[in-house]
C-alpha positions in Angstrom: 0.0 0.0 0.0 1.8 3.3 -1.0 2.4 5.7 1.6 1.6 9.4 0.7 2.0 12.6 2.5 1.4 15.8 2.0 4.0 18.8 1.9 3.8 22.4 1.7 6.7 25.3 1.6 5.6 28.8 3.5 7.2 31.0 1.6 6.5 34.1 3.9 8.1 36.9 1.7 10.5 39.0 3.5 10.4 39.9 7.2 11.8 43.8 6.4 13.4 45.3 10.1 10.9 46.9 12.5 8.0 44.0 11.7 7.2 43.0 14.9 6.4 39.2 15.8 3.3 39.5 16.2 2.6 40.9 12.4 4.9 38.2 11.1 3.3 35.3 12.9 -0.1 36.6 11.7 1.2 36.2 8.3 2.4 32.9 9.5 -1.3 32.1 10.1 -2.8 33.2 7.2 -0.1 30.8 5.4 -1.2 27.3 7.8 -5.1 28.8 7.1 -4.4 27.7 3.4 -2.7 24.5 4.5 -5.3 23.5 6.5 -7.8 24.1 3.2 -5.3 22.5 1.1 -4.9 18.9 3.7 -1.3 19.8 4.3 0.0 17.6 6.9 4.0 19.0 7.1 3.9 22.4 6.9 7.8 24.3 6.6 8.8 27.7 7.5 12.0 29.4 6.2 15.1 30.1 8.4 14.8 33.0 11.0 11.0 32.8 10.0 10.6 35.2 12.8 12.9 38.0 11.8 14.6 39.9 9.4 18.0 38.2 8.0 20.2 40.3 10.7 23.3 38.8 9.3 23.8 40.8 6.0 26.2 43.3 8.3 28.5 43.6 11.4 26.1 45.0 14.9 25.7 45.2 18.2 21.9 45.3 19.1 21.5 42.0 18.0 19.9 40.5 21.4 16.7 41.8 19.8 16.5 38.9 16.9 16.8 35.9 19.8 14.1 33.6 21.4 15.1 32.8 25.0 12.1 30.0 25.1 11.3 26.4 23.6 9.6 26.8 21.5 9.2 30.6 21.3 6.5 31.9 23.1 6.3 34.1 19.9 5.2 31.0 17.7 2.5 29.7 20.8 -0.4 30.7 18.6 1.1 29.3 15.6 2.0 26.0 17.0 -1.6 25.6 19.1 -3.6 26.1 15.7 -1.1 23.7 14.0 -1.9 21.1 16.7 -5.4 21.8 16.2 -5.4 21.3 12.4 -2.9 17.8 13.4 -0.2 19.9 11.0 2.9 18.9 11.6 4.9 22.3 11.8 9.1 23.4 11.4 10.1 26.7 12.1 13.0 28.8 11.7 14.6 31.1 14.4 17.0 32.2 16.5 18.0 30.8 19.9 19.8 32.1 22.6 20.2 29.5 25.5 22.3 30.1 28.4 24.4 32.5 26.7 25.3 30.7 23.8 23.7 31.5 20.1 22.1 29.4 17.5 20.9 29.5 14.2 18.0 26.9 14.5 14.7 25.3 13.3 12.0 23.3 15.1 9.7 20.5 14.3 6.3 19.6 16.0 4.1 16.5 15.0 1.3 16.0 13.9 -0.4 15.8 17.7 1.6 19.5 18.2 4.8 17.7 20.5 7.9 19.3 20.0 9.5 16.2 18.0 12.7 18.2 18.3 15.6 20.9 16.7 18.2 21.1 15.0 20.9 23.8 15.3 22.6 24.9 11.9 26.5 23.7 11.8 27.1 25.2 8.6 27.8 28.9 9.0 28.5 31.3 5.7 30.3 34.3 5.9 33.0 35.7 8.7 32.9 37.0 12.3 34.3 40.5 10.8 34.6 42.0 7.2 37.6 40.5 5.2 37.1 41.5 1.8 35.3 38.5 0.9 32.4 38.1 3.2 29.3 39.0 2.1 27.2 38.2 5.3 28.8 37.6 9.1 26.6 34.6 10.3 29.9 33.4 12.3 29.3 36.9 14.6 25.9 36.4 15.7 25.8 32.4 16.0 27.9 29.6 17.5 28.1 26.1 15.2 25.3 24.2 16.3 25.8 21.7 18.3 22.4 19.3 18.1 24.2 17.1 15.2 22.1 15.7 12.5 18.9 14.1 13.9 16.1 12.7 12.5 12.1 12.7 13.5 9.3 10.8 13.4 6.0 13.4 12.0 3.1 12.6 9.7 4.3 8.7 9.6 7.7 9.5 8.1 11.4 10.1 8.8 12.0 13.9 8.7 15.5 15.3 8.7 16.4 18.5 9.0 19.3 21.1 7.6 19.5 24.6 8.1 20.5 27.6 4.6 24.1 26.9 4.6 24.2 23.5 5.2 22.4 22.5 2.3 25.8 22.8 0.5 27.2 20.4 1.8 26.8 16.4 1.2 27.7 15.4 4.4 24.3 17.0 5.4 22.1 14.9 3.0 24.3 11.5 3.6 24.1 11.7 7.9 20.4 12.6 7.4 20.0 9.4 4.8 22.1 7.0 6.9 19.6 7.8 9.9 17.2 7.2 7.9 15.3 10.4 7.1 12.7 10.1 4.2 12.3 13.8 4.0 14.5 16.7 4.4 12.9 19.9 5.4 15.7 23.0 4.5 14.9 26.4 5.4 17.1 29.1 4.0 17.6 33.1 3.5 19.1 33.4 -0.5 19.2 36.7 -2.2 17.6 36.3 -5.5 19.9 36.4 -8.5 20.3 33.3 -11.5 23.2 32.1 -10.2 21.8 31.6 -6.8 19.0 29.9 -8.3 20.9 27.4 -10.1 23.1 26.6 -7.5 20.3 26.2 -5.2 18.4 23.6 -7.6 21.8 21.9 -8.0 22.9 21.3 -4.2 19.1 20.3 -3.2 18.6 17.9 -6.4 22.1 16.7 -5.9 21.1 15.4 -2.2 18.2 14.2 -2.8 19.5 12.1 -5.7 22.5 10.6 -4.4 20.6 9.8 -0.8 16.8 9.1 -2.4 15.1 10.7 -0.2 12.5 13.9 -0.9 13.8 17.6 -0.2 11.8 20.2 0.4 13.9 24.1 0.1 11.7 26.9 2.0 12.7 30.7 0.9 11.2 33.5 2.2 10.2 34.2 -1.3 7.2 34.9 -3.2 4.9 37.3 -3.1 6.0 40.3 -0.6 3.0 39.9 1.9 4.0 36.9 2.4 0.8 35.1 0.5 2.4 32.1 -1.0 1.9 28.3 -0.7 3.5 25.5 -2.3 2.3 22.1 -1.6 2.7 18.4 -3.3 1.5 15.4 -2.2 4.7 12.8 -1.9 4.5 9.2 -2.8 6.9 8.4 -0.3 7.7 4.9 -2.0 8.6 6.5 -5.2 12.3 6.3 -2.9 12.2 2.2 -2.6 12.9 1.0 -6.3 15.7 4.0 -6.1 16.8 2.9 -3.5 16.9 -0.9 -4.5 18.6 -0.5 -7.5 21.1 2.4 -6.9 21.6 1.6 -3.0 24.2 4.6 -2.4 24.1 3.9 1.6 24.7 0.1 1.6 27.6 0.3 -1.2 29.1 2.9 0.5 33.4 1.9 1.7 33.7 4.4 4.6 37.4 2.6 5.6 38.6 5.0 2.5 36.8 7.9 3.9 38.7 8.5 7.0 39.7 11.9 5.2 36.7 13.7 5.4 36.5 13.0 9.4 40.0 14.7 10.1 40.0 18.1 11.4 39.6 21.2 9.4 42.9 23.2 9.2 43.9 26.0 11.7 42.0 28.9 10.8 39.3 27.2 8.7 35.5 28.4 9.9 
């Protein structure tokens, strides 16, 4: 009996400095008010859903852009309508606990229980301009430190990856070896072609050489934020792909010790 589940991306539009939470999260609503219309059952937010991307320069009042709670009391209204419609729900924000900064996304199931996070270890950019940054992600947020996990929502595997991290295939394979069917990536990417096709490539690339299903959420669309994209996933589609190309099982990782040895002094 195939399995099928239904997927949607939020694609909130941008989140422009000065929108309070409250606004956003409305807009939030209006988004999971469609999904409930369209029988959505994993709904996706982008990264930093709750703010503006703070990153794009080097500041000092940046205390403002973190949630101190978990989840965020911010998202309570969000979440309890979610739970209501028995949407499974990931979200995007930032997290300060105990000091210590992160860069990280959510997932509730379908009954609204915090199935659990994931903290982005990817970070783009530099703590300070060097002539070659173009954001500074490494000032605001520490590398996460949750390691790639893997939830149970909706009756699948969901995996989790966080903007950066996306461009790397270390992401897609840990998330495949613990057996994630879907991977739910939320990201904040100006708009150009290049962008675009790199984009496509990295996501299609990991989902191809793992067979699994990816799902990329921008904070795209249309600028209000009144944009839904949804597709209903055959989830077996991945078995005969997985049969016959079997990327995990033929893998040889005694030649791979490589790409466990330490990054070189200085490397971010």
């Amino acid at each position: 009996m195939a399995r099928y589940v239904k997927v949607a991306a939020a694609q909130m539009g941008p989140n422009n400095e000065g929108t309070s939470r409250e606004e956003i999260v409305e807009r939030m609503l209006a988004l999971l008010d469609r999904a409930v219309v369209e029988g959505v059952e994993i709904l996706a937010y982008p990264e930093m859903a709750l703010t503006t991307y703070f990153p794009k320069r080097v500041r000092d009042d940046f205390d403002q852009f973190f949630e101190t709670e978990m989840p965020p009391k911010a998202l309570a209204p969000l979440l309890q309508r979610a739970r209501e419609a028995r949407i499974a729900c990931h979200v995007g924000f930032c997290e300060k606990d105990q000091g210590r900064y992160f860069n990280t996304a959510l997932l509730t199931d379908e009954a609204g229980t915090l199935a659990g996070t994931f903290r982005k270890i990817h970070l783009p950019g530099a703590k300070q301009p060097d002539g070659h940054a173009q954001v500074y992600e490494p000032h605001f947020f520490e590398s996460g430190d949750s390691g790639y996990r893997v939830f149970d929502a909706a009756r699948t595997k969901v995996g989790i990856a966080i903007c950066q991290d996306r461009r790397f295939p270390e992401s897609y394979r840990s998330l495949g070896l613990l057996g994630a069917e879907i991977v739910l990536i939320g990201y904040n990417t100006p708009l150009s072609p290049l962008a675009l096709d790199l984009n496509e490539l990295c996501l299609r690339a990991g989902a191809y050489q793992n067979n699994l299903f990816v799902v990329g959420i921008a904070k795209a669309g249309i600028e209000d934020g009144m944009e839904l994209i949804a597709a209903r996933i055959d989830l077996d589609q991945m078995v005969p792909a997985r049969k016959r190309w079997d990327f995990l099982g033929r893998r040889h990782p005694e030649h791979y010790g490589l790409l466990t040895q330490p990054t070189k002094p200085g490397a971010r």
